[in-house]
C-alpha positions as semicolon CSV with decimal commas, in nm:
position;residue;x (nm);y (nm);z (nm)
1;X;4,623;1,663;2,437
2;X;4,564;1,937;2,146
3;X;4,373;2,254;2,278
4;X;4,124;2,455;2,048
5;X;4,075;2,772;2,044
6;X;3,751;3,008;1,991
7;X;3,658;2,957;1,669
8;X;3,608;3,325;1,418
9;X;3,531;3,386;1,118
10;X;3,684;3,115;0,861
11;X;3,979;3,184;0,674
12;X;4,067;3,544;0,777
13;X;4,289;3,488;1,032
14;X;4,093;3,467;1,338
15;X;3,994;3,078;1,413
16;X;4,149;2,871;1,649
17;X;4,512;2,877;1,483
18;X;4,510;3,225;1,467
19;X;4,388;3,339;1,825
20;X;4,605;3,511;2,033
21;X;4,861;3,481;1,764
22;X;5,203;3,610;1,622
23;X;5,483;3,596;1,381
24;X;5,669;3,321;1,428
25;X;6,040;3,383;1,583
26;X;6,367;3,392;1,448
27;X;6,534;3,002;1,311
28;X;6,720;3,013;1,618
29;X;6,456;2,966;1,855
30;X;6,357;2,661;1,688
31;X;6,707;2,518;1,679
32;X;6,768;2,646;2,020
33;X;6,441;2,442;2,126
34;X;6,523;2,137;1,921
35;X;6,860;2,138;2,085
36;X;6,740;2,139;2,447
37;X;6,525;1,881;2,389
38;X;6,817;1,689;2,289
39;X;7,047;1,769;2,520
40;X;6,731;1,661;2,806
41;X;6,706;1,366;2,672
42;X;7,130;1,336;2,687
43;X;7,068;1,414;3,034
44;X;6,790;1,154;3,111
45;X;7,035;0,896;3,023
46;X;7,337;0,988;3,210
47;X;7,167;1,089;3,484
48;X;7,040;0,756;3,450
49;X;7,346;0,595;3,475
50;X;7,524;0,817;3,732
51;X;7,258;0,731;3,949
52;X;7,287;0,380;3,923
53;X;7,694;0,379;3,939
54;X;7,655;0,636;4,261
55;X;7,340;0,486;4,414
56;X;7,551;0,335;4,722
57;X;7,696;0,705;4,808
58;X;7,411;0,951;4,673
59;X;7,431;1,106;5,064
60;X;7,734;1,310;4,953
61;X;7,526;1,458;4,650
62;X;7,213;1,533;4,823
63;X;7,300;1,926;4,881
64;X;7,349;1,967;4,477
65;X;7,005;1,745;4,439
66;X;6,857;1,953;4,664
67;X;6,947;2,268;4,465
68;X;6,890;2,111;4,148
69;X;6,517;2,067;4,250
70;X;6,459;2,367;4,397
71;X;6,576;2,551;4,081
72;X;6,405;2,330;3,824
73;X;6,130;2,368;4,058
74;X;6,071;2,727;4,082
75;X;6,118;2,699;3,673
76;X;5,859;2,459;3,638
77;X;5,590;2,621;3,818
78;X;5,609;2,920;3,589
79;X;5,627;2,730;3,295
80;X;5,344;2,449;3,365
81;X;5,140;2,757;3,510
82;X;5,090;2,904;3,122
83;X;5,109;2,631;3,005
84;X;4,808;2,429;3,167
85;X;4,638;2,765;3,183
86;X;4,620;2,759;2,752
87;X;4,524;2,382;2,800
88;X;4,204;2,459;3,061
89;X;4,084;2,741;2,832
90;X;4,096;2,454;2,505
91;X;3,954;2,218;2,753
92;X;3,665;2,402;2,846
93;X;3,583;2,520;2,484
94;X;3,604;2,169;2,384
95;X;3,329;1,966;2,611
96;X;3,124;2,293;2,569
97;X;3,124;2,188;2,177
98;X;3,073;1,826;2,145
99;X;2,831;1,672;1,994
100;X;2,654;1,282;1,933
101;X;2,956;1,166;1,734
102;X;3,212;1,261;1,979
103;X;3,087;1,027;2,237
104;X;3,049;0,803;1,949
105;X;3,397;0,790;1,899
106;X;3,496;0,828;2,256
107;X;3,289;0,481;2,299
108;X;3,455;0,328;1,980
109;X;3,796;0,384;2,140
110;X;3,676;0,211;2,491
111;X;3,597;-0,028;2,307
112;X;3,934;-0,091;2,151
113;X;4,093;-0,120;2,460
114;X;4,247;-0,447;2,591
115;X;4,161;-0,560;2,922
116;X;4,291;-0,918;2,909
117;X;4,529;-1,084;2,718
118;X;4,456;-1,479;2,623
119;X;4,561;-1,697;2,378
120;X;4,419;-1,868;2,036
121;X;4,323;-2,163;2,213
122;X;4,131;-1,945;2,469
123;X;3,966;-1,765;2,180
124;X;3,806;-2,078;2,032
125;X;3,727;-2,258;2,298
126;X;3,541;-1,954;2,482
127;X;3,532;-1,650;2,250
128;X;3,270;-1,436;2,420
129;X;3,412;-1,385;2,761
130;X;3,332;-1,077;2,979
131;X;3,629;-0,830;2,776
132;X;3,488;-0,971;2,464
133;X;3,123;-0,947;2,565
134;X;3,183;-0,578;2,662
135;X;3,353;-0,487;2,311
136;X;3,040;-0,643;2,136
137;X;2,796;-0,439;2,341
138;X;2,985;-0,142;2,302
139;X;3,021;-0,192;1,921
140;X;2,673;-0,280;1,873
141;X;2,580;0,034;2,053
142;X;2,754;0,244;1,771
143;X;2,645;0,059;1,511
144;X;2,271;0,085;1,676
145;X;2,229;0,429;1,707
146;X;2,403;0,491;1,353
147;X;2,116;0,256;1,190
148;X;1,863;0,488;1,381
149;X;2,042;0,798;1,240
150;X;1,974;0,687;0,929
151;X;1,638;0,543;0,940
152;X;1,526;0,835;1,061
153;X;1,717;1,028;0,792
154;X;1,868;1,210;1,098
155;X;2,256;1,195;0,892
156;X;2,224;1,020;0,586
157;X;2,624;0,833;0,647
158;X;2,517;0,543;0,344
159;X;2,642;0,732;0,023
160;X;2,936;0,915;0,218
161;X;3,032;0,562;0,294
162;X;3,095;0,482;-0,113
163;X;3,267;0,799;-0,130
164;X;3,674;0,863;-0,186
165;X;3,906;0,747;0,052
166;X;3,601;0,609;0,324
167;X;3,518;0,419;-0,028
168;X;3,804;0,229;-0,036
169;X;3,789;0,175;0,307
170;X;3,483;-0,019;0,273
171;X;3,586;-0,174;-0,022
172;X;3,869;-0,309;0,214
173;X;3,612;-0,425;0,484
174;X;3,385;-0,576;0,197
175;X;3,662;-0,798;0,103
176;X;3,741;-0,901;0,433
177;X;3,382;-0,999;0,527
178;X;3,383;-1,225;0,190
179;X;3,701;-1,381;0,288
180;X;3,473;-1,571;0,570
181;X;3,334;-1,831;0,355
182;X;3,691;-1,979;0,337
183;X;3,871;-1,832;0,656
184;X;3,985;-2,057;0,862
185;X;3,792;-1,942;1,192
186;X;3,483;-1,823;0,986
187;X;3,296;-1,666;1,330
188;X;3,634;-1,458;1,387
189;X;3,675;-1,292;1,042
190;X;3,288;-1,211;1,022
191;X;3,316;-1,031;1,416
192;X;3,619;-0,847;1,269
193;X;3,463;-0,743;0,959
194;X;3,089;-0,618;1,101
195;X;3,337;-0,470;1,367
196;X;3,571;-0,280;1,140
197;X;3,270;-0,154;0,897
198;X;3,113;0,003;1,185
199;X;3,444;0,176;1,265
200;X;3,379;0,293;0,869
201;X;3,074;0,374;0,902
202;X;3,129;0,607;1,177
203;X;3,439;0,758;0,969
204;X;3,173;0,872;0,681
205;X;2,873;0,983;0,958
206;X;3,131;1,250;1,130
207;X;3,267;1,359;0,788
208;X;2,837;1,403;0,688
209;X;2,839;1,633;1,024
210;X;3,178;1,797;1,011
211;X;3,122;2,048;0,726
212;X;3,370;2,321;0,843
213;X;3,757;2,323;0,857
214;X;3,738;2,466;1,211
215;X;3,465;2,159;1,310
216;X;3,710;1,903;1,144
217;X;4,015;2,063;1,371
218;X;3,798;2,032;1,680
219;X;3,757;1,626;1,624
220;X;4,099;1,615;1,563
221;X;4,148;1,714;1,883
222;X;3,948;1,522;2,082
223;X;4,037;1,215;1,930
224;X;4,450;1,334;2,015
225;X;4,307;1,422;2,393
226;X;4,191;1,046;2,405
227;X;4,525;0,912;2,309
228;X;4,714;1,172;2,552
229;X;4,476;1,043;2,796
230;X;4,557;0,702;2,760
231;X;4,928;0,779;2,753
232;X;4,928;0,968;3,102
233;X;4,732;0,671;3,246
234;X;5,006;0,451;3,107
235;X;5,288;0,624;3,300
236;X;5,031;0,662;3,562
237;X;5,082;0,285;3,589
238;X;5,457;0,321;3,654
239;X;5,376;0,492;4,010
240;X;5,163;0,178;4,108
241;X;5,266;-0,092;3,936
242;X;5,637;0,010;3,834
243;X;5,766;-0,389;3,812
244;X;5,510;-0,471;3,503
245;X;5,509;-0,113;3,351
246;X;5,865;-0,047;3,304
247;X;6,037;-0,400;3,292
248;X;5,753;-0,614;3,126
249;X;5,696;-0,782;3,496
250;X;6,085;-0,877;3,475
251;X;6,037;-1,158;3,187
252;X;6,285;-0,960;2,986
253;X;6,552;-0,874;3,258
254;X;6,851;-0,627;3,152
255;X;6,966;-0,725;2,856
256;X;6,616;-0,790;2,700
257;X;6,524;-0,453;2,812
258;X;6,849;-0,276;2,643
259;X;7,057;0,006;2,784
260;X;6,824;0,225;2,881
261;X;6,739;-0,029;3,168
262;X;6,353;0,039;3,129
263;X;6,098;-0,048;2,828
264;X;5,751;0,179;2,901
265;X;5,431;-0,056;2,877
266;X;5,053;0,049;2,977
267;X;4,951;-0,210;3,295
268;X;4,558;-0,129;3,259
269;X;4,425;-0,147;3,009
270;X;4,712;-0,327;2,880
271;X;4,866;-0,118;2,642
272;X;5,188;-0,282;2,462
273;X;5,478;-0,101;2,417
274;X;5,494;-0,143;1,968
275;X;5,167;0,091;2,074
276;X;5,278;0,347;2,333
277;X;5,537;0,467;2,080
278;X;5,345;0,479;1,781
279;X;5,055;0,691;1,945
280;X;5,326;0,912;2,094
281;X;5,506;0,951;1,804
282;X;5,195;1,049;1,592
283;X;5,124;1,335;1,894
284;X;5,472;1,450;1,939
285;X;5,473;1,511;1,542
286;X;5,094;1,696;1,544
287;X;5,263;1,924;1,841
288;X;5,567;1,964;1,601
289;X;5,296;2,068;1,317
290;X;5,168;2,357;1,519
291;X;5,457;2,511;1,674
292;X;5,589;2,478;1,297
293;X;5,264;2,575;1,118
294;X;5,258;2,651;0,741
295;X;5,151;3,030;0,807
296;X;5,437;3,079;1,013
297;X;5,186;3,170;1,330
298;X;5,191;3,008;1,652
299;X;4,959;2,946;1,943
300;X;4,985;2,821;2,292
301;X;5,348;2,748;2,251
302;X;5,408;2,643;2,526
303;X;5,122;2,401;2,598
304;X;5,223;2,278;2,219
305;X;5,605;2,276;2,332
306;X;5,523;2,053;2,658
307;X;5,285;1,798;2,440
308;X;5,609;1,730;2,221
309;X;5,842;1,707;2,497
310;X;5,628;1,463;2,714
311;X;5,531;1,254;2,353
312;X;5,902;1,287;2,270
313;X;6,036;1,099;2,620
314;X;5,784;0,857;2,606
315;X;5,878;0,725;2,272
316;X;6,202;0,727;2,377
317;X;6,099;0,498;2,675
318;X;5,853;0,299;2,489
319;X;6,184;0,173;2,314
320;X;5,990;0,116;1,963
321;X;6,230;0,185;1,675
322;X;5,996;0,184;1,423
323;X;5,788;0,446;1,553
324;X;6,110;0,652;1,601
325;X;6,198;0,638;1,268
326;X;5,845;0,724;1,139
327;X;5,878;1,029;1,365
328;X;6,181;1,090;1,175
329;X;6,119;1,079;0,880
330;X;5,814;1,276;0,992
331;X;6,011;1,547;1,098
332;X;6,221;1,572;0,743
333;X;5,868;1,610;0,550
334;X;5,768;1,876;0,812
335;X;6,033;2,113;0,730
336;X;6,050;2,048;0,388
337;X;5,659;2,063;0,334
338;X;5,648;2,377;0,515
339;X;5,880;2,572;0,365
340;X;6,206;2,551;0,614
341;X;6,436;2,340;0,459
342;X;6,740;2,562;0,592
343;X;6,623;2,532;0,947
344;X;6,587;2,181;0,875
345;X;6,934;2,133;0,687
346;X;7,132;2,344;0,976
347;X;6,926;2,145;1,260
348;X;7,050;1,815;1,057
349;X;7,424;1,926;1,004
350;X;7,437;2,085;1,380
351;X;7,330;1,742;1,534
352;X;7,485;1,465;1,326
353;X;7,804;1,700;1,396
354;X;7,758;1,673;1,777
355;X;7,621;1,324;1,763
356;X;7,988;1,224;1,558
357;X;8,198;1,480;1,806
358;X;8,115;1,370;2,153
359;X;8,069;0,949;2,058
360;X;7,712;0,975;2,161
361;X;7,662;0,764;1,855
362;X;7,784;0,462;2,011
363;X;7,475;0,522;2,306
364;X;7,252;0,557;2,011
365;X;7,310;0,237;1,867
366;X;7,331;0,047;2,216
367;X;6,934;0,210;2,233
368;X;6,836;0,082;1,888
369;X;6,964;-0,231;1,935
370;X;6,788;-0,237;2,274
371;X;7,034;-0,534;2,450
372;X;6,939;-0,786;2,154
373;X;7,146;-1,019;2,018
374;X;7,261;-1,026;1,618
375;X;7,055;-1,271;1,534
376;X;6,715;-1,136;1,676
377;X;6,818;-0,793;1,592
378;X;6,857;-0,865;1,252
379;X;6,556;-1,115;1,254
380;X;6,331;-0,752;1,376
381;X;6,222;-0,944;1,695
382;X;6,144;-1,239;1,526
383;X;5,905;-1,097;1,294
384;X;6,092;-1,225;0,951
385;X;6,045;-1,605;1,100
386;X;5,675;-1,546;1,120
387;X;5,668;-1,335;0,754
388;X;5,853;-1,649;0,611
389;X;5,566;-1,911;0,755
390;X;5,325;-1,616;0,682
391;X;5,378;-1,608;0,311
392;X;5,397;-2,023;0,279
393;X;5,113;-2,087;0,327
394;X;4,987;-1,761;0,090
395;X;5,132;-1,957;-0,194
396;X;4,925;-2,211;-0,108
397;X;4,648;-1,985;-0,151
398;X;4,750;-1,684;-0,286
399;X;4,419;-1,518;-0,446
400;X;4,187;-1,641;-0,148
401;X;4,408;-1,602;0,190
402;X;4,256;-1,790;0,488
403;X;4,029;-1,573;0,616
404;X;4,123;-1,187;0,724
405;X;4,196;-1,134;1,107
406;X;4,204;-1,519;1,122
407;X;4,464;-1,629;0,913
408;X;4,764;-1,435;1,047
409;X;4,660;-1,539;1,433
410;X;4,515;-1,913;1,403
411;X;4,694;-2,019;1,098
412;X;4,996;-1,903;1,114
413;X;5,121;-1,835;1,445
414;X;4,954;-2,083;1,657
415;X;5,059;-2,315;1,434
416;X;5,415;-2,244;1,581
417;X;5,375;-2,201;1,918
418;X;5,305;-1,812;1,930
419;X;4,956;-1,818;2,081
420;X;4,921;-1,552;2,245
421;X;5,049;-1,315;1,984
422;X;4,743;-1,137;1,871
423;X;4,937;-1,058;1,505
424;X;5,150;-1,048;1,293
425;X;5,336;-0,735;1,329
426;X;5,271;-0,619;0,957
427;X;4,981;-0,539;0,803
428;X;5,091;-0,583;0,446
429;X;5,204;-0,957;0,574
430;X;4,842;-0,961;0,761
431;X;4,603;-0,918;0,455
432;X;4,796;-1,107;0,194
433;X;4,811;-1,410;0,410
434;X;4,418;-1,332;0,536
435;X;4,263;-1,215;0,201
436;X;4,510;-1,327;-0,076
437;X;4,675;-1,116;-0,369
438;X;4,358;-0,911;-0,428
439;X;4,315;-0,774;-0,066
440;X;4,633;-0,550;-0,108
441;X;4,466;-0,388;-0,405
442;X;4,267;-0,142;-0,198
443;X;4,481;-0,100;0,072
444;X;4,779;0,004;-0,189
445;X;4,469;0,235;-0,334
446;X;4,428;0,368;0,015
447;X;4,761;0,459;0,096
448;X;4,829;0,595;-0,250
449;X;4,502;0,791;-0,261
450;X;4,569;0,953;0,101
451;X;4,884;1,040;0,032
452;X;4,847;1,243;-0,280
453;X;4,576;1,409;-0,070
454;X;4,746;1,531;0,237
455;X;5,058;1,618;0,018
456;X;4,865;1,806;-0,211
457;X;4,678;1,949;0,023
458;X;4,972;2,057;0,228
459;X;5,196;2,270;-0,075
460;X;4,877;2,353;-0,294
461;X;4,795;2,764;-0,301
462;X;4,443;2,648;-0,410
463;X;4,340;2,511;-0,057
464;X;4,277;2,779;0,217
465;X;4,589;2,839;0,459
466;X;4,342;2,660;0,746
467;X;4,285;2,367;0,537
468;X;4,628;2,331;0,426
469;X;4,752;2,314;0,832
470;X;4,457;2,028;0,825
471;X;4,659;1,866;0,535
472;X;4,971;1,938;0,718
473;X;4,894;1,746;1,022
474;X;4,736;1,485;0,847
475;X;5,066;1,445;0,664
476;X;5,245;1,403;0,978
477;X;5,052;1,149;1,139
478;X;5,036;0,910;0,815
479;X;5,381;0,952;0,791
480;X;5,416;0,756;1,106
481;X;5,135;0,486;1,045
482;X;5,293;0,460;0,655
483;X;5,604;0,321;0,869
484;X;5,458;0,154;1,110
485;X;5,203;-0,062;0,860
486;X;5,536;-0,273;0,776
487;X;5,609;-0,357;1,115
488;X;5,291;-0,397;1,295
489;X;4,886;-0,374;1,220
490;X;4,729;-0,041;1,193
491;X;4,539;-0,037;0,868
492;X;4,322;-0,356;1,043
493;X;4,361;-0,232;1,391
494;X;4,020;-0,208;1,592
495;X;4,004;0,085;1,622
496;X;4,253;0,233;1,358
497;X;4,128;0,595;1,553
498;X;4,501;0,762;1,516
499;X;4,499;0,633;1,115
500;X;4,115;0,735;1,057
501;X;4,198;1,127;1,177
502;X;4,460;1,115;0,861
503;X;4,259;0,920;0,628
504;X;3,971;1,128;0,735
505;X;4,180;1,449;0,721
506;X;4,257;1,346;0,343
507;X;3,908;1,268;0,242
508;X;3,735;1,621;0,399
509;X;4,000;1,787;0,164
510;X;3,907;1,652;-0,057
511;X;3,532;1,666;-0,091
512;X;3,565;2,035;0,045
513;X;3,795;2,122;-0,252
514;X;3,492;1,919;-0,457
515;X;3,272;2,126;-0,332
516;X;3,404;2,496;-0,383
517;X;3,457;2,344;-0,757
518;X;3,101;2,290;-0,798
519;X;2,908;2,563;-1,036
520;X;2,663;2,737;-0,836
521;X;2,312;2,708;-1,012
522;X;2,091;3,012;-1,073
523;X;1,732;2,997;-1,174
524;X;1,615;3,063;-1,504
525;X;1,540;3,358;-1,632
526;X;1,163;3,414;-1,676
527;X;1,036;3,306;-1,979
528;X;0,954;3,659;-2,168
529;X;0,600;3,785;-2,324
530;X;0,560;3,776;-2,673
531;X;0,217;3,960;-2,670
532;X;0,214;4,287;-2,846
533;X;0,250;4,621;-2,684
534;X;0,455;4,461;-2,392
């Protein structure tokens, strides 16, 4: 969903951040923006619930409706008109410059997708069916062509994969693929592990290839147009299939689904809603980044301005709290990392002030509590009944685990009667019940190491202004994923694609910055005569 720009010259103001760019506005454009978005998203809900108080007599309306269209009609067409306009010209650049490890990735992402949902009984009595058989093939092709790149000494990926952050990573995956002599579904944690190190793998072979700041942007993006892809398919699915895609197939009915009456879930692939707001929220905080960028010059605002608005509402309808307040908190490190803590402190004061004024407080905590009971709201779902069984049985084996990917799904929760949960919903809760006390050492290493990075990276006058809106972003996006790790699994995901752009982010910072450090070497001097009359 992120457009690029032509790239210039690096660094002097002319790449893609820079084209066709300006000084940023006045605060109160910003506020003024933040403000409507609020106030559409007011309207969303009472128009919401005025239409279904008023559905029985909406006749006597349907001259202001009629208006109402025509006028937000006429609107729209300007707007989407430059604004789909900037996205062609980014889309065009970008096919025009992929290369081998974009389609890579592209076909690492198909492969994550879920086409069928069955349960742990299904999984070990017939674990290869025709979804599974198609994410092997598709993994092994990635993993194939890799070992040709390198055999061939086409990219040599093998000592960028022992490197930094991508390191630790497969320090991570290393441990994982040990923790199959004991696991208790041995077949399961090896897939998982040979899957997740090619994920790795492919991490370190695009940051061998991506040596520029402007290259690094450009995967960014496609790997953000992937996920805005899959999220306009997903509400795609509401226009043919409304009944499973906005009310979970009715299993939930109205008060499961809360007061917003609808709870936004991808049909197919089968995309679950704990995902749809996560992936939102990580784009509608990258489109926040670049209308907010640390050189105070923006680009294609309004294509930018329409990605956060359409990631903003879906979050909203994907219902997942967690992911809103990642976003949040996502938003307070924007603004302060960047240098606008008064925009951010009046945007803070102005809302919490309307928020308390009008009682729309009282709406907000209807949403967050999304029509659940006490009990299961303070429970999270359910999740602290399957974190108490979880960490039982690690105290039964707390250095081993029972096997990573394994443990959490066959050990734990088909062992009371949640089979056809696929995890956990944590991932801290996921590896110290799958790999034991020591498996959290390099994840903690991970997280640690990626934030200094990005934060760094971010405020630091030593990193070029384009490298520090890399940083930036990166920021943004972990932000999220640093949230949502306690409530559901994205450091073990297949494929962790949103989290590998922010890990990845942190680790071409970092052996960039390496690399400007390094002492250039000059040859020696010629060795001089010592013969006489010379």
């Amino acid at each position: 969903m992120a457009t690029v720009g032509n790239s210039g010259k690096f660094g002097n103001g002319s790449g893609p951040w820079y084209q066709r760019s300006g000084e940023a506005g006045p605060p109160w454009q910003i506020v003024l923006f933040l403000l409507l978005g609020g106030l559409g998203f007011f309207t969303i809900l009472e128009f919401q619930s005025f239409v279904t108080k008023h559905l029985h007599s909406y006749r006597s309306y349907d001259t202001y409706i009629f208006l109402s269209l025509l006028v937000g009609g006429a609107v729209g067409s300007v707007y989407f008109y430059h604004t789909f306009r900037q996205a062609w010209q980014g889309t065009v650049e970008m096919v025009r410059s992929l290369q081998w490890w974009h389609w890579l990735w592209l076909i690492i992402f198909v492969s994550g997708l879920v086409f069928r949902k069955r349960t742990a009984v299904e999984g070990v009595e017939a674990p290869v069916d025709t979804a599974a058989a198609f994410r092997i093939v598709t993994v092994g092709f990635v993993g194939t062509v890799l070992l040709v790149k390198l055999f061939m000494r086409r990219v040599a990926w093998l000592s960028s994969t022992f490197r930094g952050v991508i390191g630790l990573l497969i320090w991570f995956d290393l441990m994982a693929l040990l923790s199959t002599i004991w696991s208790v579904y041995a077949a399961w944690t090896f897939y998982k592990a040979v899957e997740y190190g090619v994920d790795v793998c492919l991490l370190a072979a695009v940051l061998v290839m991506v040596t520029k700041s402007e290259d690094w942007k450009k995967f960014t993006d496609w790997v953000w147009i992937l996920y805005g892809l899959m999220l306009v398919n997903v509400w795609i699915g509401c226009i043919w299939d409304p009944v499973d895609a906005l009310a979970k197939g009715g299993i939930y009915g109205q008060q499961g689904i809360g007061e917003l009456g609808v709870w936004l879930q991808g049909v197919f692939p089968d995309v679950s809603s704990n995902q749809i707001g996560e992936y939102a929220a990580c784009l509608t905080a990258l489109a926040l980044c670049r209308l907010l960028p640390v050189n105070r010059k923006r680009v294609n605002t309004a294509w930018y301005m329409f990605v956060f608005l359409f990631g903003f509402v879906t979050v909203i309808y994907a219902q997942t709290r967690s992911a809103l307040g990642g976003f949040c908190i996502a938003v307070f490190l924007i603004f302060l990392l960047s240098r606008r803590i008064a925009q951010g402190a009046a945007i803070v004061i102005a809302s919490v002030f309307v928020i308390i004024v009008s009682g729309f407080w009282e709406v907000l905590y209807l949403y967050v509590q999304r029509g659940q009971g006490a009990s299961q709201f303070d429970s999270l779902s359910g999740r602290i009944e399957w974190w108490q069984v979880a960490l039982e049985k690690f105290s039964n084996y707390p250095f081993t685990g029972l096997g990573m990917w394994a443990a959490a799904r066959f050990g734990v929760l088909a062992k009371i009667g949640f089979s056809s949960t696929a995890t956990i919903h944590s991932d801290w809760v996921e590896i110290i019940v799958g790999m034991g006390a020591w498996g959290v050492v390099p994840a903690l290493l991970i997280m640690a190491t990626a934030w200094y990075l990005l934060v760094h990276g971010t405020i630091s006058k030593k990193f070029d202004i384009y490298d520090r809106q890399l940083a930036y972003e990166g920021m943004a996006v972990l932000t999220v994923v640093s949230v949502r790790m306690f409530f559901m699994t994205d450091l073990s995901l297949h494929p962790p694609c949103h989290f590998f752009v922010a890990l990845g982010a942190a680790e071409f910072i970092r052996r960039k910055y390496l690399k400007q450090r390094k002492p250039r070497e000059y040859p020696a001097p010629a060795q001089l005569s010592m013969e006489p009359g010379v």
